[in-house]
VOKOL-942345 format. One line per 3 residues: number of its first residue (from 1); their letters; for each residue y, x, z of C-alpha. Coordinates in steps of 0.5 Angstrom, whole numbers, plus 500, padded with zeros to 3 digits. Example, Ala and Ser with C-alpha at 12.3 -4.5 7.8 and 13.67 -1.06 7.14 Angstrom:
REM residues 2
1	AS	491/525/516  498/527/514
This chain:
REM residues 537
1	XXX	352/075/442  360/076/444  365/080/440
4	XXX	371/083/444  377/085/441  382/088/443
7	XXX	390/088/442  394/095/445  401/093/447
10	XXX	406/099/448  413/099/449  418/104/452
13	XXX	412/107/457  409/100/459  403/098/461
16	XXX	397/097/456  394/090/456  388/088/454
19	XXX	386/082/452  379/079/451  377/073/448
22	XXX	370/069/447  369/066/441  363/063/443
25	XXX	367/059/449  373/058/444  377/061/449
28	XXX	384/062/447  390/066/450  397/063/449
31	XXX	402/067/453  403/074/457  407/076/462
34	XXX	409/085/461  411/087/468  418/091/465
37	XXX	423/087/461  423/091/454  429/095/452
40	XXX	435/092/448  434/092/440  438/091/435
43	XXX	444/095/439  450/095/434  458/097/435
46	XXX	462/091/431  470/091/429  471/098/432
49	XXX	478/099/432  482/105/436  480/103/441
52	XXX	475/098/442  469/096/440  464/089/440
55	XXX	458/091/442  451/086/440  444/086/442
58	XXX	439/082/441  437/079/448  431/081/451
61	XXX	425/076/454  427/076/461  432/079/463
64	XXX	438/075/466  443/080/465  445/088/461
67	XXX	448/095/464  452/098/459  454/105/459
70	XXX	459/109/454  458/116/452  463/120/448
73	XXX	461/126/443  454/124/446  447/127/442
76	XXX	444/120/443  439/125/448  438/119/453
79	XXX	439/124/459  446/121/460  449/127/464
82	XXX	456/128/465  462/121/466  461/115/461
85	XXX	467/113/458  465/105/460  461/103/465
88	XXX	459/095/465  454/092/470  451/085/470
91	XXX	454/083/463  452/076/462  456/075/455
94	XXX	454/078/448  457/081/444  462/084/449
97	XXX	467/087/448  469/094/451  476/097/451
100	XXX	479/104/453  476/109/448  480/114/444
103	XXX	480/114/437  477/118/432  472/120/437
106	XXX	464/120/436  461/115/441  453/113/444
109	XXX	453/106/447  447/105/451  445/098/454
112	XXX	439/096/459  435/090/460  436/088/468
115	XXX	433/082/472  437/079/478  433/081/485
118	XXX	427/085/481  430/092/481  422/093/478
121	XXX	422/090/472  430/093/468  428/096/462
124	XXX	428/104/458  435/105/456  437/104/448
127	XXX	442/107/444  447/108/438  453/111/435
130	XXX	459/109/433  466/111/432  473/108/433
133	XXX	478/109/428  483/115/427  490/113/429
136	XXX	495/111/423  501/116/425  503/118/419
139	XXX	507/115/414  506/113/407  511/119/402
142	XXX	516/117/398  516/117/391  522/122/392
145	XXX	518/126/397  513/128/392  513/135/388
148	XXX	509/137/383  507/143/388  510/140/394
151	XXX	509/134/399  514/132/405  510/129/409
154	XXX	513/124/416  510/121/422  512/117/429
157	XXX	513/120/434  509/118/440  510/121/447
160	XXX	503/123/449  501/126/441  502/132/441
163	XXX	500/134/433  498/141/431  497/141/424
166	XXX	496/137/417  490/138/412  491/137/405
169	XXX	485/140/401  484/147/403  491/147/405
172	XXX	492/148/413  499/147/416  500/149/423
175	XXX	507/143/424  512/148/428  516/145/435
178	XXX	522/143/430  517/140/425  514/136/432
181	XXX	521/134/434  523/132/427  516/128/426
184	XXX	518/131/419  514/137/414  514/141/408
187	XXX	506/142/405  506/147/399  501/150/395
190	XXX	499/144/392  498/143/385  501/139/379
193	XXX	499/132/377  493/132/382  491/126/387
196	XXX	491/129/396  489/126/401  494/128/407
199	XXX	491/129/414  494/129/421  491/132/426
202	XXX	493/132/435  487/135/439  482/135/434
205	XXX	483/128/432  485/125/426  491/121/427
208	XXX	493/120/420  492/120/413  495/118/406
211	XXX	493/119/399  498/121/394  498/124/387
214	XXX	503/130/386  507/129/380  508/132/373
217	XXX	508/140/372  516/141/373  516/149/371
220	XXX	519/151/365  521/143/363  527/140/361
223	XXX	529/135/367  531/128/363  535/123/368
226	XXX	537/116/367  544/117/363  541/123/358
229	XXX	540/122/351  532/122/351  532/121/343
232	XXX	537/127/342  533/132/347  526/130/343
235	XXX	530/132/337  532/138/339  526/140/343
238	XXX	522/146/341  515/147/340  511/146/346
241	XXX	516/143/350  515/140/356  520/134/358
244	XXX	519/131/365  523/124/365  525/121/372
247	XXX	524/113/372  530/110/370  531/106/362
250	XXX	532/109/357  535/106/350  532/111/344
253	XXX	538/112/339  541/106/340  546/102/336
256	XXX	553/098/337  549/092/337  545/095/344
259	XXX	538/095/340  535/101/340  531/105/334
262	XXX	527/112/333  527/118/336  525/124/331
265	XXX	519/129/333  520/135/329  515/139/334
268	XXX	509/139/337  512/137/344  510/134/351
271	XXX	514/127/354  511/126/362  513/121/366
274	XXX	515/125/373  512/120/378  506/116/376
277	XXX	507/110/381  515/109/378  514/110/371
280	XXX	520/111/367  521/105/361  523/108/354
283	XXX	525/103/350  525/105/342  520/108/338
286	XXX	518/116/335  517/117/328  514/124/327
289	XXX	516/130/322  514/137/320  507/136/322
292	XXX	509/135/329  504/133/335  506/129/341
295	XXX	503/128/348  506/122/351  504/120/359
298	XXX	506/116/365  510/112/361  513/105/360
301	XXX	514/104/352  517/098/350  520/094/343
304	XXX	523/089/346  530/091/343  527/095/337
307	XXX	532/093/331  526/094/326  521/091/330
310	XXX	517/097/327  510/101/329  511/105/336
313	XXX	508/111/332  510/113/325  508/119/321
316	XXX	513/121/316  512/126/312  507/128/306
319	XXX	502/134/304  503/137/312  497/137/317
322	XXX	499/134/324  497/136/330  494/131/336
325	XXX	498/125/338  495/124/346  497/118/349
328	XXX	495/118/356  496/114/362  502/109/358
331	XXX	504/102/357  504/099/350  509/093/349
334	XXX	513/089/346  512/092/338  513/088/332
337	XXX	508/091/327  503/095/330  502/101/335
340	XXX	501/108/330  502/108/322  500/114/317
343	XXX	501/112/309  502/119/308  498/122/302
346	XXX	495/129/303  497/128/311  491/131/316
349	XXX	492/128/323  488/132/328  486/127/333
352	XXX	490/120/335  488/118/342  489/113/347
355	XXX	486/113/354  487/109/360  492/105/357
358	XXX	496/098/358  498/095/352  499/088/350
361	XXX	505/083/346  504/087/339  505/082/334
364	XXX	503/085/327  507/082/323  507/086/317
367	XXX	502/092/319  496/092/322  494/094/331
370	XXX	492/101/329  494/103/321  492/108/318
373	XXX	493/108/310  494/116/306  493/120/312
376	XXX	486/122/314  485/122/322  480/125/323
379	XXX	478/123/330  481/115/333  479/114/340
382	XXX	481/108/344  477/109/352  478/106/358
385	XXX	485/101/355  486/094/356  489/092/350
388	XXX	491/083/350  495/079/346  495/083/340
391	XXX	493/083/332  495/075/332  496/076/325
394	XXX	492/083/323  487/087/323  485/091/329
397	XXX	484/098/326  485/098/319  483/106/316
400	XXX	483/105/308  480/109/303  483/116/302
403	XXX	478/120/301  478/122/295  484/126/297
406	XXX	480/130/302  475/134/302  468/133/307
409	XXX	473/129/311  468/124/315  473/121/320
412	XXX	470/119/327  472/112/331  470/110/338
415	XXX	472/106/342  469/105/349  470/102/356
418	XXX	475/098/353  478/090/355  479/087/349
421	XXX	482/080/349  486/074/346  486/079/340
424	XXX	487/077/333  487/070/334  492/066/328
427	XXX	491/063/323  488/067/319  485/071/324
430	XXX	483/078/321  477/083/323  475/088/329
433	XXX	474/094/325  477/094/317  474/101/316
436	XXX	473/103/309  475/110/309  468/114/306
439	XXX	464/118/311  466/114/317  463/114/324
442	XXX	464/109/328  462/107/336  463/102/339
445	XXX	460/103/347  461/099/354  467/094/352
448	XXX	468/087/354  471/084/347  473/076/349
451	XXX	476/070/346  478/072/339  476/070/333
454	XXX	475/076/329  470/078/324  467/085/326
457	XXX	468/087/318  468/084/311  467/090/308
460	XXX	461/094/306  464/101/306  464/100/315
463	XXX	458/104/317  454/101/322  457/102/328
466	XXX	454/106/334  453/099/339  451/100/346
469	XXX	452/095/352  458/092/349  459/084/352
472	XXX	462/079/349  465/072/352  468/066/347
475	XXX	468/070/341  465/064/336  465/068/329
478	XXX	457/068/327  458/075/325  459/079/331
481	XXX	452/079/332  450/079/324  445/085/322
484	XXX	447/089/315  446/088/309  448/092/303
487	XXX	446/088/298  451/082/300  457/078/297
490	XXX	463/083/299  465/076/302  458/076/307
493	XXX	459/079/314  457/086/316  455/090/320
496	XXX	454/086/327  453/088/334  445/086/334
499	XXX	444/088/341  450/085/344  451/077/344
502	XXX	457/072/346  455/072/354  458/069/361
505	XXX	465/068/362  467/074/366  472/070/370
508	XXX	478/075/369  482/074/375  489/072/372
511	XXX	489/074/364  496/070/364  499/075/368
514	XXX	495/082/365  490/082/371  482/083/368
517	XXX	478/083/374  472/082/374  470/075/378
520	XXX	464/075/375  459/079/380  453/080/374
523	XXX	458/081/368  461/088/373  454/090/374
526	XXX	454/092/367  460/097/367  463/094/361
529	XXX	470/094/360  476/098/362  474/101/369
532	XXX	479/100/372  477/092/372  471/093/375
535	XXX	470/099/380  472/094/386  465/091/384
């Protein structure tokens, strides 16, 4: 008996072809012929400019050539009313090229297969959407242009580009005849210390747009301009002052010699560099008084010249609370002994942290990277910082045991996000955590730590740490990766980060130069490490 099958072909409205085969007599059908060309597939808009666009397609079986139309702000209807922006018959050549459209305008290409001399066989129209680039009239603003509710904005004046308005988060601001003429305006209402991005507009088109960030709030703040005593003006500062310092250099009580020293905090004030893309270079240190706090942000500190070689942050004075120390958004360089001291007896410090921040070159000789002593902090974090070429000599955190000064004292560390590198690499190269206050909680999350040959701790009074997705690179000692235990010789290892393990090489891209991209594709994957190094993944 005979079995037929079938195979129904339907493409764009051709017709169907049915095929039979013979089993039986081994019949076997080897090619057929539609009587219409099937419509171009794979139709897509490459390299969009302005102005421009390369169209490609795959080619379609028969066809000798293509008819290309171009339709602006089109629904993708296939009903094609109205006059196309392009039109091109006979095209023989993928991709190509079309020009002549507007920018920042919402385009349909459709494209059709002919044959040459045989009307019969052109094919269904295919479609797709692009969109050309917006214009680029607007200029990039100044960091002297920028304010902290304000922003000067300015274009290129082109004939023919009648701009009408600038967009900036809710704002509209309808640009005046004299704005026009002047290719120049003032957008108000924005907000202190917050990231924009400006629009400009001509005919409902976008023809420009740039980002910017406001700088820091200057109502009510003490203004401080290159040339200004800073060390005098912090001194003298009232409680919960706001000091917005321009870019410039500024030595701290320097001496005749030129080298710099301390500036006093006596209250709990606010330092902030105006401009976060021109931040001012303080050189010189701070020490604390009087349970004073101090948030510091947008900065350059640098001991290059510092006469003592001293820690950045010193706390002065015991039997006093002291309010937080936040350090955001700053660079740390240069220190001799460390970046924060406390040996104050009966000296609670509320908070000590440093966030998004830059800091390489301290030494520690004589101190320990972040030394705390008699003080209990009750909270330390370190996030989203790099931290490189430090600690030769020392201990990267150091929190001694003063506990029994302090009543229910249970002190938090975290450190999370971070690039540690080339750290605590002497001769007598020392440990990553020398925590041996009781009570201590520790978390260490999402970092990178690489080439050192630090211990995690010898010491059995550091708590097991909190570990979670933590990458290490070249870190050779073998108790990094050691499990607890108690019951151990104090010189036996602890506490190692047993989920982590030395990996792959992240291929930083210019460790030399403070550069910590990420080469490695998988290692970025990890999200490990200060952000900043690996967002472009």
């Amino acid at each position: 008996m005979k079995k037929l099958k079938i195979f129904t072909i339907c493409a764009l409205g051709l017709t169907t072809a049915v095929l039979t085969s013979c089993k039986e007599q081994g019949e076997e059908i080897l090619s057929y012929t539609l009587n219409r060309n099937l419509s171009p597939v794979g139709l897509e808009a490459n390299n969009v400019g302005e102005t421009t666009a390369d169209i490609r397609w795959t080619e379609s079986a028969g066809a000798t050539s293509y008819n290309i139309q171009v339709f602006a702000d089109d629904s993708l209807s296939y009903n094609m009313e109205g006059t196309p922006a392009f039109t091109k018959t006979g095209v023989t050549e993928i991709p190509y090229a079309i020009s002549g459209l507007f920018y920042d305008t919402k385009y349909t290409v459709y494209v059709q297969a002919i044959t040459e001399g045989n009307e019969g066989r052109t094919s269904k129209w295919n479609g797709a959407y692009f969109r050309t680039s917006a214009k680029q009239f607007l200029k990039n603003p100044k960091p002297a242009d920028i304010a902290d509710r304000s922003v000067i904005l300015t274009w290129e004046v082109e004939e023919g580009y009648d701009v009408s308005t600038i967009v900036i988060g809710n704002i509209t601001h309808e640009i005046t005849a004299e704005e026009k003429e002047a290719g120049k305006a003032v957008v108000e209402g924005l907000e202190p210390e917050t990231a924009y991005t400006a629009y400009l507009y001509y005919n409902g088109k976008q023809c420009g747009n740039r980002n910017f960030t406001t700088i820091a709030d200057l109502e009510g703040a003490i203004l401080v301009h290159e040339g200004d005593d800073l060390a005098d003006i912090i001194a003298a500062a009232e409680a919960n002052s706001v000091l917005a310092v321009f870019p410039g250099t500024y030595l701290l009580n320097e001496n005749d010699e030129g080298m710099t020293g301390a500036a006093k905090v006596n209250n709990t004030i606010s330092i902030k560099g105006v401009y976060p893309t021109a931040q001012p270079v303080i050189k010189g240190r701070f020490e604390l008084y009087a349970g004073a706090g101090l948030s510091i942000s947008q900065v350059v500190l640098d001991g290059a010249d510092n006469a003592t070689t001293d820690q950045t942050f010193n706390y002065k004075e015991a039997n006093i609370d002291y309010a937080a120390l936040d350090v955001q958004s700053v660079e740390i360089k240069n220190y001799g002994k460390g970046i924060c001291y406390g040996n104050m007896e009966k000296s609670i410090i509320e908070a000590i942290t440093f966030n998004n921040c830059l800091i390489h070159d301290i030494e520690c000789d004589g101190g320990d990277f972040f030394d705390i002593r008699k003080n209990y902090v009750k909270k330390v974090t370190f996030t989203k910082s790099t931290i490189y070429n430090c600690a030769q000599k020392r201990d990267f955190i150091r929190y001694d045991d003063a506990s029994g000064n302090y009543t229910d004292a249970a002190p938090v560390i975290k450190v999370d996000q971070c690039t540690i590198d080339n750290c605590l690499n002497g001769a007598d190269a020392k440990r990553l955590l020398y925590v041996r206050f009781v009570g201590n909680q520790i978390e260490w999350t999402n970092n990178i730590v690489s080439n050192t040959k630090a211990v995690y701790t010898n010491q059995s009074k550091t708590s097991t740490p909190t570990y979670t997705n933590n990458h290490y690179f070249n870190c050779s000692n073998a108790n990094l990766f050691a499990p607890s235990n108690t019951e151990a010789d104090p010189k036996v290892y602890w506490n190692g980060d047993v989920n982590g393990k030395n990996g792959a090489d992240p291929k930083y891209k210019d460790a030399a130069k403070g550069d910590f991209t990420i080469g490695n594709e998988d290692v970025a994957k990890q999200k490990v490490g200060d952000p900043r190094w690996y967002t472009a993944q």
